[in-house]
N, C-alpha and C positions, 0 to 999 in steps of 0.2 A: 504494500500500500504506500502509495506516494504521500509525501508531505506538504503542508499547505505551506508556503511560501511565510507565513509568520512563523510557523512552526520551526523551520529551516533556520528562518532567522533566530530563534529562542535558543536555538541547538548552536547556531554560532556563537552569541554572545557566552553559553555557556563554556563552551570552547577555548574562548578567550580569555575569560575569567579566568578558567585553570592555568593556561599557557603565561597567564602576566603574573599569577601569583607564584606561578615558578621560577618565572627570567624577577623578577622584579621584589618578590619580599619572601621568598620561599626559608628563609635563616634569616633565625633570629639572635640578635647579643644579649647573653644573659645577662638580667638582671638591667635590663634594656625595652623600651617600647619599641627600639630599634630594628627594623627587616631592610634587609635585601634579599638578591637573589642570583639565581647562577649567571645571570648576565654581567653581573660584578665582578663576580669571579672569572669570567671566559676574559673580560676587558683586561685583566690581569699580565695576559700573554703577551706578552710584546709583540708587535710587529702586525698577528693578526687577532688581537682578542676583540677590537672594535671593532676591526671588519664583518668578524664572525658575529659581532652584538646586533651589527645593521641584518645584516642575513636576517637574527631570528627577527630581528624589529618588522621586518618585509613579511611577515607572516600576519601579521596583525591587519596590514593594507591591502591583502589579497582576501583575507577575509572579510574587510570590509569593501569591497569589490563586488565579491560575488554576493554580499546581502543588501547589496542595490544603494550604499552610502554615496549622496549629491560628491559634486567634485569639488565644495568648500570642505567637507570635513575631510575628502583626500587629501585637499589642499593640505590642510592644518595637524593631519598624522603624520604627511613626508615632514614639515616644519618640525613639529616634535623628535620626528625622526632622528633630522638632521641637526636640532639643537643636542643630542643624547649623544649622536657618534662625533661631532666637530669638539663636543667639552671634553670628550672620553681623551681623544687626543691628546689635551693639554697635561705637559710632562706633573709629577706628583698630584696635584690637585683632580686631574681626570678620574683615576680609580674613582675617588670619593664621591666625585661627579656622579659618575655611572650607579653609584649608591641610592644617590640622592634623587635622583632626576624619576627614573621610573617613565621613560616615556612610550612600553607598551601599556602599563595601566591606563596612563593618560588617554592612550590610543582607546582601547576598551570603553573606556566612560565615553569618549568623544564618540563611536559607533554606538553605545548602549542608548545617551541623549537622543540622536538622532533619529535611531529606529520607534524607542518609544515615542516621540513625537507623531511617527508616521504612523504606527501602529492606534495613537490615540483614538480613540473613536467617542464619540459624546455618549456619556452613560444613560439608559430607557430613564424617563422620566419618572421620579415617585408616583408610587400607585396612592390615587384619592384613598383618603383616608378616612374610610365607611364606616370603619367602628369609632371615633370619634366624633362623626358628626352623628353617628346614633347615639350615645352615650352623654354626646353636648344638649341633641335634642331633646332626649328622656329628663335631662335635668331642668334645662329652660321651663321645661311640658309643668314640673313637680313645683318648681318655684312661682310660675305664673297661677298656676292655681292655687298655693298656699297664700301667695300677697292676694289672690282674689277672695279668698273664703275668707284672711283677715280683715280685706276691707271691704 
């Protein structure tokens, strides 16, 4: 049985979700609210650990590709992208970069906004509310006759 194209999309973001909390805060420092994740450590390598960081980062944008993301939020994934691999770069301070930045999560939220927007649908209107207008009526009924029989 095929899947309904939000479905597809549900199953993406969920995808994604596991994949950023891997590259991105999968380790934590004890005794720390602090996470990263294996992407911090692959930037580590000299030579190709940033390279290898844009790789997994391009997973993020292919996925958001195929679950139909406008070409601003492409826009603003390569941007993230590209801000995560040019800091990673920068001699000492880059690892911590690569720590800190997290711009497949960022990617993930920037697909997750998006779709849920698309996905929003306006919710079925409150159902009239029959047992309080009977329950309002029955009292009006009990009161209008008590202030009548008083006066």
């Amino acid at each position: 049985m095929a899947l309904s194209k939000e479905e597809q999309q549900r199953a993406a973001l969920e995808r994604l979700e596991k994949f950023s909390r891997f590259t991105d805060s999968s380790i934590g420092i004890p005794f720390t609210r602090f996470r990263f994740g294996a992407e911090a450590l692959i930037g580590l390598i000299p030579g190709i650990g940033d390279a290898a960081g844009l790789a997994l980062a391009s997973y993020v944008l292919l996925e958001a590709q195929r679950a139909g993301a406008s070409k601003a939020v492409k826009l603003r994934m390569l941007r993230n992208m590209l801000i995560d691999f040019l800091g990673g770069l920068l001699p000492v301070v880059g690892d911590a970069f690569d720590a800190i930045y997290k711009a497949n999560t960022r990617n993930t939220e920037l697909l997750r906004n998006y779709l849920e927007k698309q996905l929003e649908v306006e919710p079925p209107p409150k159902p009239f509310p029959w047992w309080t207008l009977i329950w309002l009526s029955v009292l009006f009924a009990i009161l209008t006759g008590g202030l009548t029989l008083i006066l």
